[in-house]
C-alpha positions as CSV (number, residue, x, y, z in Angstrom):
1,X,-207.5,-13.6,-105.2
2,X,-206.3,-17.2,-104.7
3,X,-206.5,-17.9,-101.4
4,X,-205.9,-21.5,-99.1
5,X,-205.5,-22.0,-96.1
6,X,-203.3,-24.4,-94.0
7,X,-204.4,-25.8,-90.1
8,X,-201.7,-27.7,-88.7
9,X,-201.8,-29.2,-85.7
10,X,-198.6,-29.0,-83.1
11,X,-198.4,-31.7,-80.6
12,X,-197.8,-29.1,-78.0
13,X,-200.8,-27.1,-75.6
14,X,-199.0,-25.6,-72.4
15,X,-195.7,-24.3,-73.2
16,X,-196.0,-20.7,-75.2
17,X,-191.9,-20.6,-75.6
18,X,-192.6,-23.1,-78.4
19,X,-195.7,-22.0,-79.8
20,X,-194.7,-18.3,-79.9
21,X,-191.5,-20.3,-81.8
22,X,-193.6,-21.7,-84.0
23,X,-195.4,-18.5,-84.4
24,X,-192.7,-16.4,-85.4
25,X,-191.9,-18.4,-88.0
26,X,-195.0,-18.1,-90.0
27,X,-195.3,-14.8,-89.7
28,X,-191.7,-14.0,-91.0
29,X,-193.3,-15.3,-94.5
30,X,-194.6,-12.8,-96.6
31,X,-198.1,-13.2,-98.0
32,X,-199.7,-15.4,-95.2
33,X,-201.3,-14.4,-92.3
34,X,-201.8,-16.2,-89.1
35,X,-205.2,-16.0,-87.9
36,X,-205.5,-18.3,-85.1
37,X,-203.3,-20.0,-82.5
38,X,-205.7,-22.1,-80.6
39,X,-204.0,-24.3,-77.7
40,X,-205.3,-26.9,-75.4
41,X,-202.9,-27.8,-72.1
42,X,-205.1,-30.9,-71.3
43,X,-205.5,-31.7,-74.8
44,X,-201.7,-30.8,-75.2
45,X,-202.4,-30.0,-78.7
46,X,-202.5,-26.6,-80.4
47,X,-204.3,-25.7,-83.9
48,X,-202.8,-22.7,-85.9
49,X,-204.8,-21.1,-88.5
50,X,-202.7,-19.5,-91.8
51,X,-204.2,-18.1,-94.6
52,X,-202.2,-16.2,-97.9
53,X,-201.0,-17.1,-101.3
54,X,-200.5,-20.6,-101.8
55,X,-196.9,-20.8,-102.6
56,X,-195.9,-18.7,-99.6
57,X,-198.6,-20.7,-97.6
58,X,-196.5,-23.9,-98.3
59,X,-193.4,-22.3,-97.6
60,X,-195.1,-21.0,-93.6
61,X,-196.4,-24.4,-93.1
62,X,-192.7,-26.0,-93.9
63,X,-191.3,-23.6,-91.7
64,X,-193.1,-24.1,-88.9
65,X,-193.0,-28.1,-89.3
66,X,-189.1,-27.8,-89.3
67,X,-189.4,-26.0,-85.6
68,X,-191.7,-28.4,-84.4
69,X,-189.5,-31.0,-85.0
70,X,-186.4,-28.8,-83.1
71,X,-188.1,-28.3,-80.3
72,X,-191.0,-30.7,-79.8
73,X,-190.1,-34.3,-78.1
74,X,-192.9,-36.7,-78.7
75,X,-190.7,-39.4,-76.7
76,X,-192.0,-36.9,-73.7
77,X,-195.7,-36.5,-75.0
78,X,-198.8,-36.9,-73.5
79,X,-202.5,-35.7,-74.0
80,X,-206.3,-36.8,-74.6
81,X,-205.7,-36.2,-77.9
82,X,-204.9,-38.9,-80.9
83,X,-201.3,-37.8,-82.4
84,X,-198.5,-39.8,-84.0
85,X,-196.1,-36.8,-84.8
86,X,-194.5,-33.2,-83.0
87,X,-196.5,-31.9,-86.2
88,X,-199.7,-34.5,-86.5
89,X,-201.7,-32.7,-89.1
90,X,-201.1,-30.4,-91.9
91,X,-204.1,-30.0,-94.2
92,X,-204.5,-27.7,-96.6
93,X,-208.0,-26.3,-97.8
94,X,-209.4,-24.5,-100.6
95,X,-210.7,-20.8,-100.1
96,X,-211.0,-18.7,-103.0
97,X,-210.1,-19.2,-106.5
98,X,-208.6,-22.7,-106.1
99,X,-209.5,-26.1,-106.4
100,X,-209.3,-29.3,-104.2
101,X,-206.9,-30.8,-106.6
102,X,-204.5,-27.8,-106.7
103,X,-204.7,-28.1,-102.7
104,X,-203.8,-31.7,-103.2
105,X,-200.7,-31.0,-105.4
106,X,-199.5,-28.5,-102.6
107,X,-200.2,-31.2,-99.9
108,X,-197.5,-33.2,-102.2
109,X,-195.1,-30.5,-102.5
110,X,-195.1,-29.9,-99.1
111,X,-194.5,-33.9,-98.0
112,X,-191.6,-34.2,-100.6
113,X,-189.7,-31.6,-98.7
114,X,-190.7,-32.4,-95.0
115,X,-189.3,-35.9,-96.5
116,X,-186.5,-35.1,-97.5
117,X,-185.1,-32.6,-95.8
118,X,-186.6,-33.2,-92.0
119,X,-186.6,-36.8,-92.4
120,X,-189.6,-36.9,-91.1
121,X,-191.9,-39.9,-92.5
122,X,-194.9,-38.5,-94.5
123,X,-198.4,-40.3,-94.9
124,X,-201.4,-38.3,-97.2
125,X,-204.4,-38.6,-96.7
126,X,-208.1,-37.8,-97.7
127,X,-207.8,-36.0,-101.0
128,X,-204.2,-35.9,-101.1
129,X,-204.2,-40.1,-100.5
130,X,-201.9,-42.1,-102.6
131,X,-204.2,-44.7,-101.7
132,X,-207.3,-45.3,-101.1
133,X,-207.1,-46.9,-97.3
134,X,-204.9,-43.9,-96.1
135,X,-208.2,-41.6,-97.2
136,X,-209.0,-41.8,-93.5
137,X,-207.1,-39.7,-90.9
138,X,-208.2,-42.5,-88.1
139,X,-206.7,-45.4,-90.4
140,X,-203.4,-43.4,-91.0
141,X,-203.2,-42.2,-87.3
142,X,-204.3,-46.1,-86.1
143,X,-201.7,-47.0,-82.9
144,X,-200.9,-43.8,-83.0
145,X,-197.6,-42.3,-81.9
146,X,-196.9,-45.8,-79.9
147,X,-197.6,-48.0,-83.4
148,X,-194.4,-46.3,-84.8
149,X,-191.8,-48.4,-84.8
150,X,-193.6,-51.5,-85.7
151,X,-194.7,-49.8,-89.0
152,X,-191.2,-48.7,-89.6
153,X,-190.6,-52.3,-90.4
154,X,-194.0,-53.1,-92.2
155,X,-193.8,-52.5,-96.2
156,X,-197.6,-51.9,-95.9
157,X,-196.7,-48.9,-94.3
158,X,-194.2,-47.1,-96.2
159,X,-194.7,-43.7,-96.1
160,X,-195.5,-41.3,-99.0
161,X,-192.3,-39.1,-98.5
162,X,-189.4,-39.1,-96.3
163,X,-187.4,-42.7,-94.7
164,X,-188.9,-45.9,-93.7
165,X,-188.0,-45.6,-90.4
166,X,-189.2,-44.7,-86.7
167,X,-188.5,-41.1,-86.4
168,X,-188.6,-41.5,-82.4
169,X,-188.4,-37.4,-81.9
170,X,-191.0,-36.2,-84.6
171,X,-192.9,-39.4,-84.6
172,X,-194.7,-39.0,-88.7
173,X,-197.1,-36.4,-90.2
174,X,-200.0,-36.8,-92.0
175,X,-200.6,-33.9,-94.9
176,X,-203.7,-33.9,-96.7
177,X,-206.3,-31.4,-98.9
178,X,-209.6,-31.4,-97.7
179,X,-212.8,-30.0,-97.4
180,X,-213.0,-27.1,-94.1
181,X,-213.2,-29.3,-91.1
182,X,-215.2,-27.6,-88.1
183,X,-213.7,-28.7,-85.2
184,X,-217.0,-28.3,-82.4
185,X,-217.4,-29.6,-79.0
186,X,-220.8,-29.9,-77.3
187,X,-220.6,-29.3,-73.4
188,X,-222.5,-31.5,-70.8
189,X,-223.5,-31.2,-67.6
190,X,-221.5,-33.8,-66.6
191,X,-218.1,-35.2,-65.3
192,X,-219.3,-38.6,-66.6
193,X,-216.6,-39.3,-69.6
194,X,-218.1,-42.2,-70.2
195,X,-221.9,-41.1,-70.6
196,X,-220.4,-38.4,-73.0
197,X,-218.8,-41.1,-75.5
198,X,-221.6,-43.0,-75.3
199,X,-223.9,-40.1,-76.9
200,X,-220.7,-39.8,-79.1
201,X,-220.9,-43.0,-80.3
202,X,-224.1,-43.0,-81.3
203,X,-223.8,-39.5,-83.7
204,X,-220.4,-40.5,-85.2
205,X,-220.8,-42.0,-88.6
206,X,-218.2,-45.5,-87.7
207,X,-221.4,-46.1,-85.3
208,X,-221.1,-48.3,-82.2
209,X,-221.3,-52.3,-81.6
210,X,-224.9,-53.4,-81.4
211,X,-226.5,-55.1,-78.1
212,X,-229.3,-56.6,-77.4
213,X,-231.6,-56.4,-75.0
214,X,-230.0,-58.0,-71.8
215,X,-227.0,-55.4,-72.9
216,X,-225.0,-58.3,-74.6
217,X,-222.6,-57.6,-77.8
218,X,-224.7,-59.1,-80.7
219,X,-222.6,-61.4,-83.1
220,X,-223.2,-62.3,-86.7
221,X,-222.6,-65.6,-87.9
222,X,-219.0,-65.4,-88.1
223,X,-218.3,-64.7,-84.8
224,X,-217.6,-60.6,-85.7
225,X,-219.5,-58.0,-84.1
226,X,-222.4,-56.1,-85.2
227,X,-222.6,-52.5,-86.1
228,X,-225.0,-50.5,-85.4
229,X,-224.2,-47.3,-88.2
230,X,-223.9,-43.4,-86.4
231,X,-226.4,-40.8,-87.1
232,X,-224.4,-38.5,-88.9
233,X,-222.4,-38.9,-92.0
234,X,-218.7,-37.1,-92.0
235,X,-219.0,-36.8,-88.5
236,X,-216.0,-38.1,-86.2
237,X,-216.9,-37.6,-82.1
238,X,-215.1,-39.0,-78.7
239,X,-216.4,-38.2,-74.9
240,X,-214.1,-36.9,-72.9
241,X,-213.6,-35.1,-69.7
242,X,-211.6,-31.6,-69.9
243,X,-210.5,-30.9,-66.2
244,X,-210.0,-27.3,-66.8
245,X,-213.7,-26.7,-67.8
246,X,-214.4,-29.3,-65.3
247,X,-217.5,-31.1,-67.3
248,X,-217.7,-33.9,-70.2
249,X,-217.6,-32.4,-73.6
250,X,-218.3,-34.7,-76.6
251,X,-215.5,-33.7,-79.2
252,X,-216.5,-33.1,-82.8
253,X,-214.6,-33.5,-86.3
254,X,-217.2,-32.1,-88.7
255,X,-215.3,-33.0,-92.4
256,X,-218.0,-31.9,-94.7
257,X,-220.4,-29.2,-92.8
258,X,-222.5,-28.9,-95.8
259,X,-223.4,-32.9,-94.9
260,X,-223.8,-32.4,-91.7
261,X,-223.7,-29.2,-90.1
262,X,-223.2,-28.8,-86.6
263,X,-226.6,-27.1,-85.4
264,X,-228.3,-29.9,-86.7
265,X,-225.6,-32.4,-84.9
266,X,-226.2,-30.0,-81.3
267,X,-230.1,-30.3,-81.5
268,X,-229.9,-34.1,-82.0
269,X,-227.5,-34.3,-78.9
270,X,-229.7,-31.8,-76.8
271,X,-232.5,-34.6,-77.6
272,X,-230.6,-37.9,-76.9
273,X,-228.7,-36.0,-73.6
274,X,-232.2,-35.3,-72.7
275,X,-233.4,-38.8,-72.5
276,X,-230.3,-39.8,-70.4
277,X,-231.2,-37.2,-68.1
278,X,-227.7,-35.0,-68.9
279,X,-228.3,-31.4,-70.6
280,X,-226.0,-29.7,-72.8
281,X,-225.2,-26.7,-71.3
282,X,-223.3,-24.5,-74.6
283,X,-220.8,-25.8,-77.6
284,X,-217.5,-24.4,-78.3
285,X,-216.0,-24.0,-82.0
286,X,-212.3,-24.6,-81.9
287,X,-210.4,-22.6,-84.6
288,X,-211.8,-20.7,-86.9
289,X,-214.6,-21.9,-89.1
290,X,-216.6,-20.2,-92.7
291,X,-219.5,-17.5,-91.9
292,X,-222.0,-19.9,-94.1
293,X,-222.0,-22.2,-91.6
294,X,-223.0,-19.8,-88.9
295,X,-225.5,-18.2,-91.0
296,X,-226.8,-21.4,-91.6
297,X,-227.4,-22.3,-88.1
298,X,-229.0,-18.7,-87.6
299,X,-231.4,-18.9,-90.1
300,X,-232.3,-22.3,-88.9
301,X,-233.1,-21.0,-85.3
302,X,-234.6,-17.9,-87.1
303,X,-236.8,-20.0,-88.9
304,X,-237.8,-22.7,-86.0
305,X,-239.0,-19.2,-84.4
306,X,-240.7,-18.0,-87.0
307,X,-238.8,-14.9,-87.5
308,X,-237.8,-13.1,-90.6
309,X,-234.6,-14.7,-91.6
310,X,-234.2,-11.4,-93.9
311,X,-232.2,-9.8,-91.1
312,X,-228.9,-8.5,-91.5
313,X,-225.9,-10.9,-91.3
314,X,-224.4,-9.7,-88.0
315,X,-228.1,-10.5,-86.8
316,X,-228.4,-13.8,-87.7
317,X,-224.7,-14.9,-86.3
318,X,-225.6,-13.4,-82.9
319,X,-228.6,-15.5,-83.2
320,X,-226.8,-19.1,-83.8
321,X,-224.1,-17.5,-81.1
322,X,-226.8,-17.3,-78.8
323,X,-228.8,-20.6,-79.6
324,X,-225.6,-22.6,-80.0
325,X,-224.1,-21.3,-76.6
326,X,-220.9,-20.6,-78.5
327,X,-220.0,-18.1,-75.7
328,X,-220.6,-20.7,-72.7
329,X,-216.7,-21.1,-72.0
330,X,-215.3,-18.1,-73.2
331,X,-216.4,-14.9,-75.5
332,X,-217.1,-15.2,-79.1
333,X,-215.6,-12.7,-81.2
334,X,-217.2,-12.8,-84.6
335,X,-214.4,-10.9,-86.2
336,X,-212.0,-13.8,-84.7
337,X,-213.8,-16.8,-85.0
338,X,-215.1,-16.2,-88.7
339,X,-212.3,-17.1,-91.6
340,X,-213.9,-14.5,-93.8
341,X,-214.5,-11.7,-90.7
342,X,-210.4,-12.3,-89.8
343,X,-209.1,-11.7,-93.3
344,X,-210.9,-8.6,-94.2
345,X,-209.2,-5.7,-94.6
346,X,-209.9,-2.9,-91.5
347,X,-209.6,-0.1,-93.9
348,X,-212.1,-0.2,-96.2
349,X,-214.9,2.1,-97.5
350,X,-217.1,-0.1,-96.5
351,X,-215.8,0.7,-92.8
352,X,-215.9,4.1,-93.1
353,X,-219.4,6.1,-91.2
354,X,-221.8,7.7,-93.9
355,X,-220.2,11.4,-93.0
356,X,-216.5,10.1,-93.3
357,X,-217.5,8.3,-96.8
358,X,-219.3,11.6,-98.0
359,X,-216.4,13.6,-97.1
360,X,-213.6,11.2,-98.5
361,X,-216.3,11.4,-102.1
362,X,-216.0,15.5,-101.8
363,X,-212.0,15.8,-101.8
364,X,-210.1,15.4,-104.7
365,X,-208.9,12.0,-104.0
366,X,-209.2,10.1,-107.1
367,X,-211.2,7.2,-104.8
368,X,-214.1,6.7,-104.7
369,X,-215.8,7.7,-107.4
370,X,-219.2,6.9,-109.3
371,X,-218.4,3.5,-109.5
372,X,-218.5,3.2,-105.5
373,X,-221.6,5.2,-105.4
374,X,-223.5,3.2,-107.8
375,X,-222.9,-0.1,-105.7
376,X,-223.9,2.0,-102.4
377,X,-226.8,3.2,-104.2
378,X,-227.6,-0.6,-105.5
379,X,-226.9,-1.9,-101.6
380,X,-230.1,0.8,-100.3
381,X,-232.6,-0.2,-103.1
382,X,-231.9,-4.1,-101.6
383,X,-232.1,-2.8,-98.1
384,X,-235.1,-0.8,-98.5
385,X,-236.7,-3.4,-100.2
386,X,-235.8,-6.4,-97.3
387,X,-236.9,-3.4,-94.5
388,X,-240.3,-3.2,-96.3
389,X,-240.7,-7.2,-96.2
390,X,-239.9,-7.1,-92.8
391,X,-242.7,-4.8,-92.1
392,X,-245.0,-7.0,-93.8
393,X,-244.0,-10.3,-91.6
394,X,-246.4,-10.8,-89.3
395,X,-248.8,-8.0,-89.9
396,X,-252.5,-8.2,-89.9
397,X,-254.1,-7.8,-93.1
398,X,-251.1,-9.5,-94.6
399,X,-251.7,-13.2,-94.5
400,X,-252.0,-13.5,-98.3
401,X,-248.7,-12.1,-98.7
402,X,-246.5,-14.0,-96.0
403,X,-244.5,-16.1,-98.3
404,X,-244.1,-14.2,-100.5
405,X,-242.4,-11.7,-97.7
406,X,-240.5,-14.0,-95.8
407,X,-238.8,-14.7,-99.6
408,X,-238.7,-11.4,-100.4
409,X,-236.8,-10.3,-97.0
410,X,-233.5,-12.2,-97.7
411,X,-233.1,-11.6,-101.4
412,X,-232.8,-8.0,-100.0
413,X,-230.1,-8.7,-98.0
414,X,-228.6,-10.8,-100.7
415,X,-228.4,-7.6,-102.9
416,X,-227.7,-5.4,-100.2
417,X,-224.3,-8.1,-99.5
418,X,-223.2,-8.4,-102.8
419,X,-223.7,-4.6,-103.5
420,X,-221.7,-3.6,-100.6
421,X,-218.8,-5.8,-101.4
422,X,-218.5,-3.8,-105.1
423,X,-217.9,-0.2,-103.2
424,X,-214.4,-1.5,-102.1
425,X,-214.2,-4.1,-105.5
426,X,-214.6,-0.6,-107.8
427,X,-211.7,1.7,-105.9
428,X,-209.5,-1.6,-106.0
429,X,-209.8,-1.9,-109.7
430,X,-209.2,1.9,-110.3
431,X,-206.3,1.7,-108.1
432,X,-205.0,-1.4,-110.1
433,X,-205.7,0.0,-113.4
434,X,-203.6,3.4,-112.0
435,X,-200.7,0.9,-111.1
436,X,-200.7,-0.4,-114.4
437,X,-200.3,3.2,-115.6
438,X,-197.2,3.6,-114.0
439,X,-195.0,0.9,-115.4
440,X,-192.2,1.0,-117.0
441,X,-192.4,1.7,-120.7
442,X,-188.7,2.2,-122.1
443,X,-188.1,-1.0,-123.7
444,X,-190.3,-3.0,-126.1
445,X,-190.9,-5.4,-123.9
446,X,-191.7,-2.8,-120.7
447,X,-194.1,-1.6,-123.4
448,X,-195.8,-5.0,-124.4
449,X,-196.3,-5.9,-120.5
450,X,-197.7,-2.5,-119.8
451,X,-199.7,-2.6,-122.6
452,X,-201.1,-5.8,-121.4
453,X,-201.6,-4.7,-118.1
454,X,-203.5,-1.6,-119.0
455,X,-205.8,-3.7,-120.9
456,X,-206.5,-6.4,-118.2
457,X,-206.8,-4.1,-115.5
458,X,-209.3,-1.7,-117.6
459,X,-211.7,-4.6,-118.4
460,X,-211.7,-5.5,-115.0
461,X,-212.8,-2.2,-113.8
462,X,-215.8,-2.0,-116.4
463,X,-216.7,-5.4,-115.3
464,X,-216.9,-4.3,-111.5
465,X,-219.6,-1.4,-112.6
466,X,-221.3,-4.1,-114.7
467,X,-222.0,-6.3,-111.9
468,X,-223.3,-3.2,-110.0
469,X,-225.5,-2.8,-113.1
470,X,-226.9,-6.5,-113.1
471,X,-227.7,-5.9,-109.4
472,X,-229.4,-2.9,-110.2
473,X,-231.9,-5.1,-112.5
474,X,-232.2,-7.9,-109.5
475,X,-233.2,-4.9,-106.6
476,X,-235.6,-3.2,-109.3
477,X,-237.3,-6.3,-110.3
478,X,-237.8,-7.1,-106.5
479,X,-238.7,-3.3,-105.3
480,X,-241.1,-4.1,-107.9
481,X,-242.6,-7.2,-106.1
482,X,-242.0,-5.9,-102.7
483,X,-244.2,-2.5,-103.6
484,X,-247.1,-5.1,-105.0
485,X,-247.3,-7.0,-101.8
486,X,-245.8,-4.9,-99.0
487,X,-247.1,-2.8,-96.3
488,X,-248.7,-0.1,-98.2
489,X,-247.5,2.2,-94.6
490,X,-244.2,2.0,-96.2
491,X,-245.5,2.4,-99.8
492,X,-243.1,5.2,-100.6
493,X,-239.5,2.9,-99.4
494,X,-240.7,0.4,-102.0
495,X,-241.1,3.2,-104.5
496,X,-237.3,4.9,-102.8
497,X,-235.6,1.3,-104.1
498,X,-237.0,1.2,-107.3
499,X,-235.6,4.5,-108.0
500,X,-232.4,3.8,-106.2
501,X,-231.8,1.0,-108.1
502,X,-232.2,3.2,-111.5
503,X,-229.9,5.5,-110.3
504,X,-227.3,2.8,-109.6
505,X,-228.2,1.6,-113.2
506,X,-227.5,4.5,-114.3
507,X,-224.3,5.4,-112.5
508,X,-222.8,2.1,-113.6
509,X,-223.5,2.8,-116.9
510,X,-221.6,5.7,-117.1
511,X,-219.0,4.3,-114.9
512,X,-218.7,2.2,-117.9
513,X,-218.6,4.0,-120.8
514,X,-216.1,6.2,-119.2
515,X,-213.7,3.5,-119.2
516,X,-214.4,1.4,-122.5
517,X,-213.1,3.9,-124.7
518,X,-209.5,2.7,-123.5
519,X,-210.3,-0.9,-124.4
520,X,-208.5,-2.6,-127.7
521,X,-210.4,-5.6,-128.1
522,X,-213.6,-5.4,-130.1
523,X,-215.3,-8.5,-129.2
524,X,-215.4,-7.1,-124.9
525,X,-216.4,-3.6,-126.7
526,X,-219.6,-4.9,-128.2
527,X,-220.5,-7.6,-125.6
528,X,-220.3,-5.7,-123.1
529,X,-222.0,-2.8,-124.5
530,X,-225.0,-4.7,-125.7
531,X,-225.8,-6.0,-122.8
532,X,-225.3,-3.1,-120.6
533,X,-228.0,-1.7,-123.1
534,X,-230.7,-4.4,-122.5
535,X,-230.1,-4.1,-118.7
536,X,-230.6,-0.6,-118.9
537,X,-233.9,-0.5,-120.8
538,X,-235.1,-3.3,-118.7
539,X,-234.3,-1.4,-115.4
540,X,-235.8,1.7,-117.0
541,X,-238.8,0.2,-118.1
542,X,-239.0,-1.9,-114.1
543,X,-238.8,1.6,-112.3
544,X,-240.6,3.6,-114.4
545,X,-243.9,1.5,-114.2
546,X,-242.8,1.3,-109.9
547,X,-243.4,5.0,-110.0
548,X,-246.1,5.2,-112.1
549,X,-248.2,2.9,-109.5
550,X,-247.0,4.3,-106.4
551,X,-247.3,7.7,-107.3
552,X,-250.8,7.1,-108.1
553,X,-251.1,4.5,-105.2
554,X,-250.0,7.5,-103.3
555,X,-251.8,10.5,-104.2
556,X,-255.0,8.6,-104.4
């Protein structure tokens, strides 16, 4: 599913008659949802949160532009935070099946209209910039609000869509396609604004003006000041004080967490607060922000502990919650805060409790099927073989083995993830190949499209089973590692996922040949049947010699 999301940024924080405005007119678009209002009163700035198709996504974010600019008066504006428009920000970002360049050819579809018919001037910026000095949000934004109406009459700075001129009510916007930005704020211990910009200075890639020792600015030979360059690359940070949390917080714009990720950013401040005798007291993520950044910072605190990092996923977020003291200022809601928790559909099989599955599986409802149990079946073998690694962690008599366990333990989860996701991925494509059933076929051309449709959607549902089948080859090649190395007290669950993964093999298989009798072309036909063949033999051949040795391991 193609999927982008879209965080603009209202220049409004206290007054909810505009931002439930603002609100109502992005959800009236079909398609999108909005996942996150986030305001600020001291900041006087609010962060929404859409996500949907990218056409209707566009058509949300214009919507909501064209209230701001009814009802927002930046003559009237004030707040902590940098802003030049009633809408500041609009960026859009890639989540699935889309790339950064389609994200930047929506930014521009989006500034063309806000141009033309708010009349509202329109800047781009990083990978939407028309050039490359308007990359940067801080050079766009520089004067601000109050820089205006001398730009209005500078060519330099003629916008990229809408007028030339000082829109005094909605100020300009800035539209861009980016990477996910984690907005994170690190709290102190302190009232001190001033000691918290100086620690932000120092982490914030643009650096701070050197000094030397007598605490003099140092010069270079032209007269210009020195530089001394931040820690942290694509990392933009202020100090400030927040009088409704009553403490400092050092504010965080985090444009590439895969650079620089924000655990590694709150241990560096926790050392450098430390030394000027402050202590960070908890961090606070603002908006939403993606679960591999959490799990990240879990396994990272996991692993400075020395625990098995081959935990479930829920585990490992409650452990960078905890060690992050993301639920200082106010409770952290992982089905809230997480982009890919708040999109998921509530009524899933996945959802459902082992008696309510096995009951829905017993009716004749036409889903789930086969297909659904062969994924569940393919998610146990990986459990059972990241439960026996876990066993093995730590245990005497095991020293040998410990890398090898600690390894094992999350490729177990891995499959027990992906696996998991396929129960709900195998009843979508049945349903989908069941709609394509239905169409219309009373004209040629109803028949063509139908025809068409029938044969998309039935590839796609022997291709779901055939990803359960290559997991089934991962989980028995590792229940075949795992049962080498693990703890031989739970010799028999090593032995329980290679067979588990045979049977999901095995129940893919079928799921497949079911279905591939209704295929026309010949070249998916004998692919896919040839190497559903060699996966096959090779998972027979895995979890046949498994049994062999534990059996014998077992009775003997």
């Amino acid at each position: 599913m193609r999927l982008i999301e879209c965080v603009p940024n209202f220049s409004e924080g206290s007054d909810m008659q505009i931002l439930d405005a603002i609100a109502a007119v992005i959800r009236s678009v079909n398609n999108v949802v909005l996942l996150d209002v986030d305001p600020g009163a001291d900041t006087n700035r609010t962060v929404f949160t859409i996500v949907g198709d990218p056409d209707y996504v566009v058509e949300a974010a214009f919507m909501a532009i064209k209230k701001a600019s009814e009802l927002i008066d930046m003559t009237k504006h004030h707040g902590e935070h940098p802003r030049m428009g009633a809408t500041d920000v609009c960026p859009f970002i890639p989540i699935s099946d889309i790339t950064m360049e389609e994200c930047a050819e929506y930014a521009r579809k989006l500034g063309a209209r806000v141009g033309s018919e708010l009349s509202i001037p329109v800047y781009l910026y990083e990978n939407a910039a028309s050039k490359e000095e308007w990359r940067n949000l801080a050079t766009v934004r520089s004067g601000e609000y109050e820089a205006l109406a001398e730009k209005a009459k500078d060519p330099a700075w003629k916008p990229d869509f809408g007028p030339h001129a000082f829109n005094a009510k909605s100020g300009a916007t800035a539209i861009s396609a980016r990477e996910f930005l984690i907005a994170y704020n690190i709290n102190l211990n302190t009232r001190d604004k001033k000691k918290a910009h100086e620690l932000a200075l120092t982490i914030r890639e643009s650096g701070k003006p050197a000094r030397d020792a007598a605490g003099k600015l140092v010069k270079d030979a032209n007269g210009n000041k020195v530089i001394t360059p931040g820690l942290f690359p694509n990392c933009k940070a202020v100090g400030w004080y927040i009088d409704g949390y009553n403490r400092a917080q050092i504010s965080i714009n985090l444009t590439n967490y895969k650079i620089t990720p924000p655990h590694i950013v709150l241990d560096k401040v926790r050392e450098l607060a430390t030394e000027m005798g402050i202590q960070v007291t908890g961090s606070e993520l603002v908006g939403l922000t993606p679960k591999a950044a959490l799990l990240e910072a879990g396994k990272y605190y996991l692993s400075k502990m020395n625990e098995s990092t081959g935990i479930p996923e829920q585990m490992i977020l409650e452990t960078a919650v905890q060690s992050m003291g993301l639920a200082e200022l106010a409770p952290f809601e992982l089905d809230k805060k997480i982009i890919e928790y708040a999109i998921a559909k509530t009524d899933t099989l996945v959802k459902l409790r082992v008696d309510e599955f096995c009951d829905l599986l017993s009716t004749d409802a036409p889903a789930p099927g086969g297909g659904s149990v062969a994924a569940l079946c393919a998610a146990m073998s990986g459990a059972l073989s990241a439960m026996v690694s876990n066993l093995t962690i730590d245990k005497k008599g095991y020293e040998a083995v410990q890398s090898d366990v600690r390894t094992f333990a999350p490729i177990g989860q891995n499959i027990k993830e992906r696996a998991i996701h396929c129960i709900d991925k195998d009843t979508d494509a049945f349903y989908a190949m069941m709609d394509a059933m239905r169409l219309p076929k009373k004209t040629e051309e109803e028949i063509a499209l139908r025809n068409a449709q029938m044969e998309q959607t039935t590839q796609n549902a022997i291709m779901i089973p055939f990803e359960t089948l290559e997991l089934s080859l991962e989980a028995a090649e590792l229940a075949a590692k795992v049962g080498k190395v693990g703890n031989t007290n739970a010799l028999s669950d090593a032995g329980v996922a290679a067979l588990t993964a045979l049977a999901a093999a095995k129940a893919a298989y079928y799921n497949i040949l079911i279905n591939i009798k209704s295929v026309n072309t010949q070249s998916f036909i004998d692919d896919v049947t040839q190497r559903s063949a060699i996966l096959i033999a090779k998972i027979e051949s895995i979890a046949q010699a498994v049994e062999a040795e534990i059996t014998a391991r077992l009775i003997g």
